[in-house]
N, C-alpha and C positions, 0 to 999 in steps of 0.2 A: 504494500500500500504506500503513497504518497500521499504528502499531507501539502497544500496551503496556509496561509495565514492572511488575514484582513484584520487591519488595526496593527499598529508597530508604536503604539505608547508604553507605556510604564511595563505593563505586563506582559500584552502581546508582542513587543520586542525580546522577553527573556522565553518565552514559549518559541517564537521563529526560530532564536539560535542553537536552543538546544534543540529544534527537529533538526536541525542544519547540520548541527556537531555531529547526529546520528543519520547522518544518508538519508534521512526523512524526506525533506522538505523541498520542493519542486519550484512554487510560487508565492511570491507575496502580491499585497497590493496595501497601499496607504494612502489617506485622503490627500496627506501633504504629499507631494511626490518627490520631493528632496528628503526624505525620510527614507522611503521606499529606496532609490536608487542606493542610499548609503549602504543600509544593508546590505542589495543586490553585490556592491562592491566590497565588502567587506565577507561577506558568504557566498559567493559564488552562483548564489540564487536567483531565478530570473523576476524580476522586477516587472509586473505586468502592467496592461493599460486600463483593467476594469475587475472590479467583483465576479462577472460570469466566465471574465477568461482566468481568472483563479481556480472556479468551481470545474472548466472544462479541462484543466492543467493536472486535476489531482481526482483520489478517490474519498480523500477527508477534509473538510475546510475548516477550522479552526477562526473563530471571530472573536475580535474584542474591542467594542466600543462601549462607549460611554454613557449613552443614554435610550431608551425604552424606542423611540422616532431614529435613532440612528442605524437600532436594530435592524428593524424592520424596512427603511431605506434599503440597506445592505443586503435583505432578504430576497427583495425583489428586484435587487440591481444583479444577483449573479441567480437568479431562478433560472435565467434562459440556458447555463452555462449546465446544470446538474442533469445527471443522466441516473436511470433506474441502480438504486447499487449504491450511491455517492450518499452521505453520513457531511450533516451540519453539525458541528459541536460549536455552541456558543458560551463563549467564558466569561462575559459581560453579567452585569448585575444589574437586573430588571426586573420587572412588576409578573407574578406568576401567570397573570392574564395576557402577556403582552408574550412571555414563552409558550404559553398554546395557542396564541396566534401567528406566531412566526413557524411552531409546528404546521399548523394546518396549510399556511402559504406553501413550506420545502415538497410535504407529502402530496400537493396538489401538481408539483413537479415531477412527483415518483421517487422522491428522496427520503430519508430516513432524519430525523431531529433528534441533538438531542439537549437541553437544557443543561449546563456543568459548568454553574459559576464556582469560583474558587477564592481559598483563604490562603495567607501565606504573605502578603504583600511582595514589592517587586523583589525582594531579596528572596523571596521562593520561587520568582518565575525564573530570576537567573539562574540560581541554583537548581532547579528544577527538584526542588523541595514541597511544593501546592500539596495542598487536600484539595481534592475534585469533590463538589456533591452535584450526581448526576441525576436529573430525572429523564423519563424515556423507556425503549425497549432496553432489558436489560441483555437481549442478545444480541442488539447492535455495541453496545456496551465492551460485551465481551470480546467482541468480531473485531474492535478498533484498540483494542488494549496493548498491541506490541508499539502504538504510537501513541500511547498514553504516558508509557514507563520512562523516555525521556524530560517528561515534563511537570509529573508528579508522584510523589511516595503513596498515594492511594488513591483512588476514584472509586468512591462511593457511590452503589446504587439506591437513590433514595425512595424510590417511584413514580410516579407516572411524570409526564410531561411536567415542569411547573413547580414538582416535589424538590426541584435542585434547588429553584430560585425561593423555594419558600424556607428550605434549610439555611439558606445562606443569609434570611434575613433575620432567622435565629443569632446567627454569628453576629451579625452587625448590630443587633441590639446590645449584646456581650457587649463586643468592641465597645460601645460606647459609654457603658458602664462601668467599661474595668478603667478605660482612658480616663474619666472621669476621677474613680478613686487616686489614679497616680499622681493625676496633676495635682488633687487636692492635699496628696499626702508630701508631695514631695515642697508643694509651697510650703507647708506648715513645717517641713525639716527647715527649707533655707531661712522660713523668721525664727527658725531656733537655733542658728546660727551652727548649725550641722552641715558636715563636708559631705557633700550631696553624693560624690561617687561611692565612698565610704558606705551610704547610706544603702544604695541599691546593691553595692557588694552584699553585705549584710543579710539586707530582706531576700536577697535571693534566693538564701538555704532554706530560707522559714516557710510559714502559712502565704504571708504575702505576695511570693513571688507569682509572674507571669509573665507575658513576651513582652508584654509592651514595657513593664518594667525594664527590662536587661534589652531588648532594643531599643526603645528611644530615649530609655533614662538615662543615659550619656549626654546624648544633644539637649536632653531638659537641665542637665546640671550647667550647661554650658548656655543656654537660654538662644540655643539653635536651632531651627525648625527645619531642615531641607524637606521637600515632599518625599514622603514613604506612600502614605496614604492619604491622598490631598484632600484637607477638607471642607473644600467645595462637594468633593464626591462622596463624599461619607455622609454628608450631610443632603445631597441628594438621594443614597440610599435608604436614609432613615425617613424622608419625605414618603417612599415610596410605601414600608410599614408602616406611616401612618395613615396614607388611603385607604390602605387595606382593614385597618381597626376602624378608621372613618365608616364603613362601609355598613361594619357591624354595631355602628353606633356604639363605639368602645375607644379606648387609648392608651398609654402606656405615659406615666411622667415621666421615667427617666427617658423615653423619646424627645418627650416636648422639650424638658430642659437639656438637650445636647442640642435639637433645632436650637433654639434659644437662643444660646451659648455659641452655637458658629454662625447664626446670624449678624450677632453681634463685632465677630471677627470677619466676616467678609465684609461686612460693612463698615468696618476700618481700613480693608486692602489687604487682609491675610486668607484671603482662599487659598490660595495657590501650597503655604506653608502645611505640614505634615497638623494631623487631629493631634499629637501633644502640643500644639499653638496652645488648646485651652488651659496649658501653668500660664501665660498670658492672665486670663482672667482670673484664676483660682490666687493668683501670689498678688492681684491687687486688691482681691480682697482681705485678705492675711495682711498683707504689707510687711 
């Protein structure tokens, strides 16, 4: 099998090269097309002109964009390209309604969907370290997994179409709560005049530890934000669980207060900056 890729950002870049690294990877395509060609130069890959000459290039396409409308764009820009056989895996984080619509579009081409957004941030896509939660047939699943194993340590079957994206907004509620605890905890270390690296050393061993502690607690003790996990997007994601509670006439606070909280921060100029931006707010309030 050969694989594609559409989308060469944060994560679908680290997905391209490790199919690349593995004799995978046949095509790409990117919306910016100096994006595109760099890889093409840099992996040998051919650098195409469109989504459907991706989808006609390969037997697997591999997508990662940004937003719910980008999806589905993308869906019906490489439909013409898919032939009976050919397997969409989209690794974008979107609305579970908006992955049984992009299913129904590929299947109406004779293609196979299958829903597997991923956790891990970009330092898992390079590493080809992700958790996959997949929804779909899980014997399409199994049929594409020797082009799985370059890009993740597990792809989880979670069920049907939809099941992946609903797992994944599991995760992203977490995320925002554990982020939440560290910034809080790690401001209240620096007004107590605590050596912040010291600090995460420490909580590492214990009850406290987690990723985001021992990943971005370095750049918090140092009150540097590069994007890991930009949050403008995290905060688009959690937009998306709360339509879905909207829906049922329900909500979640620590939702709304993480909206809140990075409203507040884009609205100053820090989207772009990684979700620990919110020690930003948590250490003005402490002071």
């Amino acid at each position: 099998m050969k694989a594609g890729v559409i989308g060469l950002g944060a994560m679908g870049n680290g997905i391209a090269a490790n199919l690349a690294n593995s004799s995978l990877l046949s095509a790409v395509w990117n919306r910016t097309q100096e994006k595109a060609d760099a890889f093409s130069a840099e992996y040998n890959v051919a650098a195409v002109g469109s989504p459907a000459q991706v989808a006609a290039a390969t037997d697997v396409v591999f997508i990662s964009v940004s937003a719910d409308n980008d999806l589905l764009g993308v869906i019906d820009d490489l439909s013409e390209g898919l032939s009976p056989g050919s397997v969409v895996v989209d690794t974008s984080t979107v609305a579970p309604d908006t992955a049984r619509e992009a299913a129904q579009r590929v299947r109406s081409a004779g293609a196979e969907f299958l829903d597997a957004p991923v956790s891990g941030g970009p330092e898992g896509a390079r590493q080809g370290s992700m958790v996959m939660m997949v929804g779909g047939d899980e014997r399409v699943l199994e049929r594409i997994q020797p082009l799985l194993d370059p890009i993740c340590t597990a792809a989880h079957h979670m069920g049907p179409v939809g099941a992946g994206q609903a797992t994944k907004a599991v995760n992203q509620i977490m995320v925002a709560g554990i982020m939440q605890g560290v910034a809080a905890g790690l401001a209240y270390g620096k007004a107590q005049d605590l050596e912040l690296d010291q600090v995460i050393e420490v909580l590492s061993g214990g009850a406290g530890n987690n990723w985001q502690l021992v990943q971005r607690g370095p750049n918090i003790a140092r009150a540097i934000f590069p994007p890991g996990f930009k949050l403008a997007l995290h905060r688009k994601d959690l937009d998306i669980v709360r339509a879905e509670l909207a829906q049922q006439g329900k909500g979640i606070e620590l939702v709304e207060r993480a909206i809140s909280d990075y409203d507040n921060l884009i609205e100053r100029g820090y989207g772009d900056e990684d979700i620990s931006a919110l020690f930003r707010l948590r250490q003005e309030e402490i002071g």
